[in-house]
N, C-alpha and C positions, 0 to 999 in steps of 0.2 A: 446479797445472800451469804452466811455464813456458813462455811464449811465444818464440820464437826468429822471426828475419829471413824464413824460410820458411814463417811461416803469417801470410797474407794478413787486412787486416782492411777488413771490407764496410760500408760505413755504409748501412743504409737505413733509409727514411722511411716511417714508417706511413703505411700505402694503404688506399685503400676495403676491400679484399678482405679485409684485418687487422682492419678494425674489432670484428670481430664479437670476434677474439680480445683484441684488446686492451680492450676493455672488461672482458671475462673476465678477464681477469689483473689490470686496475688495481681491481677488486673483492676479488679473491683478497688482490690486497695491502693493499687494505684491513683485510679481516679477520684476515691476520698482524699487522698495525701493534696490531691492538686487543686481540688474542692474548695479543703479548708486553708489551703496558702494563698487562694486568690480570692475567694470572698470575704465579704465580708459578714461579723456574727450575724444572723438571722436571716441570711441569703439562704432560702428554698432547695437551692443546690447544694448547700451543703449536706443540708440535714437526708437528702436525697439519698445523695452517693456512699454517705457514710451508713443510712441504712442499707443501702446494697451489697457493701463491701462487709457487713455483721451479718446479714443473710447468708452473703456467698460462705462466708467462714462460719457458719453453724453448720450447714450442709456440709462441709469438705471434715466437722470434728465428728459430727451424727455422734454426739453423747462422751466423742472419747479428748484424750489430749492429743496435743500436737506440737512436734518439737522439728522448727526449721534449723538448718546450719546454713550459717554463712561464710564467703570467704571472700577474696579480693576479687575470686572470677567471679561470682554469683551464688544461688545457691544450689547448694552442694547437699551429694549424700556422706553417710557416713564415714563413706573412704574417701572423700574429699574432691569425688569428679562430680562436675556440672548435671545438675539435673536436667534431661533429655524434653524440647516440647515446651522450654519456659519463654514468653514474649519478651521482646527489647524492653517494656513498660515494666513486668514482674522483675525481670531482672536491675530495673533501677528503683524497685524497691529494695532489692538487694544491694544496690551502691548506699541506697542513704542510711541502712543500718551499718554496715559496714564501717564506713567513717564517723560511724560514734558508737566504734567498739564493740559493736553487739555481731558476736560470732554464735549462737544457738538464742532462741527465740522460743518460749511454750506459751503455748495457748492454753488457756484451762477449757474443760468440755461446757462451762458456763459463763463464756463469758461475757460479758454485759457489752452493748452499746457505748455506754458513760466512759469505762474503762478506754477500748476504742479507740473513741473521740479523744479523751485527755494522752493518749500516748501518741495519736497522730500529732497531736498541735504538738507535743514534743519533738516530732518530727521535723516539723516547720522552723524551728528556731535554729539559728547557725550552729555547726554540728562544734566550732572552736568554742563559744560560749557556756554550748553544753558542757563541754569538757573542761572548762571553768568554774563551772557550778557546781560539778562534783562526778559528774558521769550519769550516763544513764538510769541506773540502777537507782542512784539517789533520787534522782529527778522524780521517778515512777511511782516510790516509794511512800515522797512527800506529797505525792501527788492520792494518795491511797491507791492505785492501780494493782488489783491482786489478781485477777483473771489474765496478765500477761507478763511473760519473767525472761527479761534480759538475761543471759550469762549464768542458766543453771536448769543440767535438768536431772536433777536428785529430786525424783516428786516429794519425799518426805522432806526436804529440806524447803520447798517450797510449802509446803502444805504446816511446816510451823513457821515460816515468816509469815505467813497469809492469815493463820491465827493471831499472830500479835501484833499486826496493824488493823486487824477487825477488831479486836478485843479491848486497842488502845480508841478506836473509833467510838466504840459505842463508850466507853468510860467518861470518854473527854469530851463527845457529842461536837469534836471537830466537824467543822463547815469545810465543803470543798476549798482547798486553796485557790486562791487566783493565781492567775500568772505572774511571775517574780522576773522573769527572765524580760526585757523588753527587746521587741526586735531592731534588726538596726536599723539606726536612723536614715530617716529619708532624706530624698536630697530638698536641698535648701528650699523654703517657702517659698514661691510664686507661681503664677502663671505659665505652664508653657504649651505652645503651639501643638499639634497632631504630630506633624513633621518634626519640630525639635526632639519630641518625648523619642519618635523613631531615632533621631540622630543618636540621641543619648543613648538607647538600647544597642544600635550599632558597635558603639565601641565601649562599652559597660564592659568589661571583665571581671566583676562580682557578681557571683549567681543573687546576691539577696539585696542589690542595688537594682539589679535588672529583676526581678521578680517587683518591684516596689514602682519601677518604672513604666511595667508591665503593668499592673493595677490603675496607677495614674491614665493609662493609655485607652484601657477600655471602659474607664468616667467619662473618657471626654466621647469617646467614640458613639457611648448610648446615648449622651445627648444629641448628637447628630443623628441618628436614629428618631429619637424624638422629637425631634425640629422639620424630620423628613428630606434630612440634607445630606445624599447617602457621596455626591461626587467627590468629596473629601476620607471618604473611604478605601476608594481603590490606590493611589497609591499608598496606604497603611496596609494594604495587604499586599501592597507590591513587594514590599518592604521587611514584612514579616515573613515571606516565602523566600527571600534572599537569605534570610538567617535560621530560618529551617535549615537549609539547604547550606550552607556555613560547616563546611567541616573543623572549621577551626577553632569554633565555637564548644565551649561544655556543652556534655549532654543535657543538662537541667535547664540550661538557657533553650538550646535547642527546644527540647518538652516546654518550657515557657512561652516559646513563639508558637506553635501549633495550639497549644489552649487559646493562647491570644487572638490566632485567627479564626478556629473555628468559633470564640464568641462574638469576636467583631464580622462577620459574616452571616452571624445565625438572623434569625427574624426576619426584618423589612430586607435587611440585606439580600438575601436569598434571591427574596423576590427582583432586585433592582439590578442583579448581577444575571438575572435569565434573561431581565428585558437587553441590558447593554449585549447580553449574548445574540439574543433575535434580532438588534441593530445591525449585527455582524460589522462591527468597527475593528477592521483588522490589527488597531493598533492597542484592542486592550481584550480580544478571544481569547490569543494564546495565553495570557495572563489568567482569564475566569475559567479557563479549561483546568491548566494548574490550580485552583483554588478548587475548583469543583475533586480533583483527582483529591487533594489532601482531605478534604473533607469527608470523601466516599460515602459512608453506610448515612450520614446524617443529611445528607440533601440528596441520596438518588431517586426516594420516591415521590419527592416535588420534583426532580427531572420526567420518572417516567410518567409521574401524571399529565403532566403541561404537553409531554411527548403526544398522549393522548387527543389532546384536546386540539393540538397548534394545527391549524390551517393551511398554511403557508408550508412549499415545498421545501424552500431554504431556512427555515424555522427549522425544520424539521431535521432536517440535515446537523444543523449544529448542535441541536439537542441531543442527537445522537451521539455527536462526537464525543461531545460530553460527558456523557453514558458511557462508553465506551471506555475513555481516560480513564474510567474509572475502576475499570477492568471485574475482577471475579466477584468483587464487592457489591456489585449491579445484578448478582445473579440473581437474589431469591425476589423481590418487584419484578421482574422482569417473565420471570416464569410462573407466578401470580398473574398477570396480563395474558399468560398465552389464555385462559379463559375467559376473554373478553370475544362477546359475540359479534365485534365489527373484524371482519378478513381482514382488512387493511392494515389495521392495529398487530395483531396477531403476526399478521407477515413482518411489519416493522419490529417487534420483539424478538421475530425468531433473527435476523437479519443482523439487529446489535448481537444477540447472542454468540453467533457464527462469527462476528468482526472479534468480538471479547476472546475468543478459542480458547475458552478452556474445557477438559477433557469433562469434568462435572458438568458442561453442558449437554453433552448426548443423552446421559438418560433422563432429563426432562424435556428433550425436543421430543419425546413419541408421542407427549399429545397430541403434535404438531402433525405427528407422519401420518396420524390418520385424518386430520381437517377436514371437512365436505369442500373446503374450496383449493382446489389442485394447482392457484396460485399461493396458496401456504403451504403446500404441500411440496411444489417445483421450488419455494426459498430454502423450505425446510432443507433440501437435497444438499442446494448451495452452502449453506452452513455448515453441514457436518462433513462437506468436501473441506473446508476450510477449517474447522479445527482435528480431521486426519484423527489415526487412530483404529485399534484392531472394533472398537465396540460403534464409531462411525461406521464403518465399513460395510459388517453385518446387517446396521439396520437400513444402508443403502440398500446392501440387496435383499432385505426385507421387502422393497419397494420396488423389488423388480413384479411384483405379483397387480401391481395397480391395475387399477381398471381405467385409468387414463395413457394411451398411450405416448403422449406426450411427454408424463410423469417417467412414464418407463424409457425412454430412448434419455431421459435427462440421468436416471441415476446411472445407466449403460455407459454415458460418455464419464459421469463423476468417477465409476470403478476404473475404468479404462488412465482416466489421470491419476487416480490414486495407485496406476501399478497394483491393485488388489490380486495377491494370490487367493486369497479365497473366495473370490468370487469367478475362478477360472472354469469349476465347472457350474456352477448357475449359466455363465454367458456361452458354454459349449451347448448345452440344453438349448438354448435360442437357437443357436446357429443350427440345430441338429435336429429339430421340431421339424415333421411333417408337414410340408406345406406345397404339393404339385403343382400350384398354381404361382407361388410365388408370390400370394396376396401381400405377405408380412415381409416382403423386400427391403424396405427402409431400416426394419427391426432387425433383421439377421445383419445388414449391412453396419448399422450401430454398432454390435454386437463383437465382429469380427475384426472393426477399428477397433476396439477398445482391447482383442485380444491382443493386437500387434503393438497395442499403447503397454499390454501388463508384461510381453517379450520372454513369456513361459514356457518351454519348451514343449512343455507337455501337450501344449494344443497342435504341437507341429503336425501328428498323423491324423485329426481332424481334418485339419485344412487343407494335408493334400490327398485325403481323401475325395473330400468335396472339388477341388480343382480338375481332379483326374476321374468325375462321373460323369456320365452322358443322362443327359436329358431331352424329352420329344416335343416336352410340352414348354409354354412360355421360355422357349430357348433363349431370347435375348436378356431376358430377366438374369436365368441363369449364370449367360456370363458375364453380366455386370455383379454377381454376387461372387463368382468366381476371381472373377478382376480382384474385388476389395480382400481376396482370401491370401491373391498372393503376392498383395503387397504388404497385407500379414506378414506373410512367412518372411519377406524380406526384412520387417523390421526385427525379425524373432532372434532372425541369423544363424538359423539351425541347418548343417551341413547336411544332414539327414532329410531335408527337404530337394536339395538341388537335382539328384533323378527325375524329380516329378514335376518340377520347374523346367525341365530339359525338355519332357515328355508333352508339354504343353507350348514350348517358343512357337510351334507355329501356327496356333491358334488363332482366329480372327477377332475382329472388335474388343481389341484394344488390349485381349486377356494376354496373348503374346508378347504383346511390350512390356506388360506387368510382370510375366517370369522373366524376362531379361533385367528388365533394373532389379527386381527381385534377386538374381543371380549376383550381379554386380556389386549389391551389399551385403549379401552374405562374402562374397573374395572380399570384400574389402572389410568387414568385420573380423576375417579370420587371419587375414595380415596377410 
């Protein structure tokens, strides 16, 4: 497209409201950058990722320009501090401009694909060569690249070099260049081993030797794939998660070993790595667990399928665990499945959920809270006991309202462990509900534990109230409900109880004994 004097050029400056996109897109470009360094030309992925990464940045320009700055930290706004919300991935796209010089970057509001592509592969070649070659800038230029500009944001400056490399284009009907620059040489011709190519990545300290040895590693690996001979697989991922994990290691190598695993893992692997998992061979779990956790978003929903399907109790179990490694990454498969009509399923969802504890899981357990079957309903509880929290809490005592009493004595005891202040007068309400007969004894009694588990003060004049009332009717009921009130009070420890503790030592059936210890832990609470 040739720009002409009549089409205006807008420079803006990433704003709050972009952020969310431009992180998206400096990801997207991420994973083009890494596309085009590991395949090879006409490999599918690349042309993939490279249109994802020209998508994500049309959206993030919507018609206008875009001018990034960079610096040693990453990138930066105009005063020079780190942009807030950017991934470890974006900001190593900010390393690799960096070290070839390019401290401001525009984008034109059209710009091409082709473009793109020719200044990623730029990317790719050793950042010292480029700087041999003549720098960026030249590279770009000879390259015809005019929808993207290194080291300049004077639109109008840009806007007549971009005329005079179109202008010299169509005159001269220049053919794209090829590549001039060749990458560095590989290592010497021959054959080597799975293991050796790992050995040699081990102590490789040239990012674009081990990018090369990296490549070599995942030919041979697909052919094992292909031959269906996946045993020579797992230690190359043993191997490749050790130098993930390599502090010592560049971050590019590091980024190298994680691309290397998740392709040497993808496909039949996937598959060959749940069965060794369902073998439960203690000596290579711990290992597919780590492999399954690096992997996350791209093999959880073959876990939670197979979760679905697997038969077997201890199947079962480790698929979970699995799931779980994998932590928040597992959420959105997982809360998909709560609307799966088998109970069982459903309870298992909610269950990893609850193990996962993250706070983003409470508000999509309510489908759960309402289940027609009160054993998803009783895991549900279990869950959001365990990932704790003011918006657990509420919709436990949402569920003081159940129509299962069983339901209701289980969130009773959850509030009760969770120390819930707010649910202090919900479980006064129980305690305080008319009941002459005493039918709902077990529930008040629930109710009254869980006060002395939340140690509120506030309930102290409830419960000696309730201690020090006379009842005609189901008297023994009474005072085992009295019993449970003041060994409440004893755990509350509120001095302002001990009169009525006093008032009642010589009570029979056992209430008696309960003001005395009762007594005993409040002196001894108050020193």
């Amino acid at each position: 497209m040739t720009t002409t004097k009549e089409t205006p050029l807008r420079l803006v400056k990433p704003t709050d409201d972009a952020s969310q996109l431009l992180g998206t897109a400096l990801i997207d470009l991420h994973k083009a950058l890494k596309a085009l360094s590991f395949y090879p030309e006409g490999h599918p992925l690349r042309a993939e990722n490279l249109g994802n990464a020209h998508s994500s940045l049309m959206r993030l320009l919507a018609g206008q320009e875009l001018t990034l700055h960079i610096s040693r930290k990453g990138f930066v706004n105009n005063a020079g501090d780190v942009l807030p919300d950017i991934s470890p991935m974006a900001q190593s796209v900010a390393r690799e401009l960096f070290i070839r010089r390019i401290q401001h970057l525009t984008f034109l509001a059209d710009l091409s694909e082709t473009d793109l592509q020719a200044f990623l592969l730029l990317l790719t070649l050793d950042h010292q060569q480029v700087h041999a070659s003549g720098g960026m800038e030249k590279l770009m230029s000879q390259r015809g690249i005019t929808t993207i500009w290194p080291n300049e944001i004077d639109l109008s400056v840009i806007w007549q070099k971009r005329q005079e490399i179109e202008e010299a284009d169509e005159e001269d009907d220049i053919e794209p260049q090829e590549e001039e620059i060749a990458p560095p040489e590989a290592q010497e011709e021959r054959e080597y081993s799975l293991n050796e190519l790992l050995s040699l990545m081990k102590n490789e300290t040239d990012d674009n030797r081990y990018l090369l040895l990296a490549r070599t590693l995942l030919g041979k690996a697909e052919n094992c794939k292909v031959n269906g001979d996946m045993n020579p697989l797992l230690p190359v991922m043993q191997g490749l998660l050790e130098q993930i994990d390599d502090g010592a290691r560049s971050t590019i190598q590091r980024e190298y070993a994680v691309f290397s695993l998740e392709q040497v893992a993808a496909g039949p692997t996937t598959d060959f790595l749940l069965q060794q998992l369902e073998q439960r061979d203690p000596s290579s779990c711990e290992m597919i667990y780590r492999i399954m956790r690096q992997l996350g978003t791209k093999v959880v929903y073959v876990l939670v399928q197979r979760l679905c399907i697997a038969n077997d109790l201890l199947d079962r179990k480790a698929l979970a665990t699995a799931i779980v490694r994998i932590g928040p990454a597992a959420i959105p498969p997982l809360v998909a499945t709560l609307r799966d009509e088998r109970w069982y399923v459903v309870r298992n969802m909610v269950t990893i959920l609850g193990e996962i504890c993250s706070q983003e899981c409470v508000g999509e357990l309510q489908n759960a809270v309402s289940h027609p079957d009160p054993r998803v309903r009783k895991e549900t509880i279990r869950a959001l006991l365990n990932i704790g929290g003011k918006e657990a809490e509420s919709t436990i005592i949402g569920m003081l309202d159940d129509r299962d009493i069983t339901i209701v004595k289980q969130a009773i005891l959850s509030l009760g462990i969770m120390k819930s202040q707010m649910a202090l007068q919900p479980l006064i309400g129980i305690v305080a509900q008319r009941d002459l007969f005493l039918k709902s004894l077990s529930l008040k009694k629930e109710a009254i534990q869980a006060l002395g588990r939340i140690g509120d003060r506030k309930a102290t004049s409830h419960l000696t109230g309730l201690i020090q009332s006379w009842h005609w009717f189901a008297w023994r009921r009474w005072q085992e409900l009295k019993t449970a009130a003041a060994s409440a009070l004893g755990q509350i420890g509120d001095e302002t109880a001990i009169p009525a503790l006093k008032s009642r030592m010589s009570a029979g059936a056992g209430l008696g004994r309960a003001c005395s210890e009762a007594l005993d832990n409040i002196e001894r609470l108050a020193g």
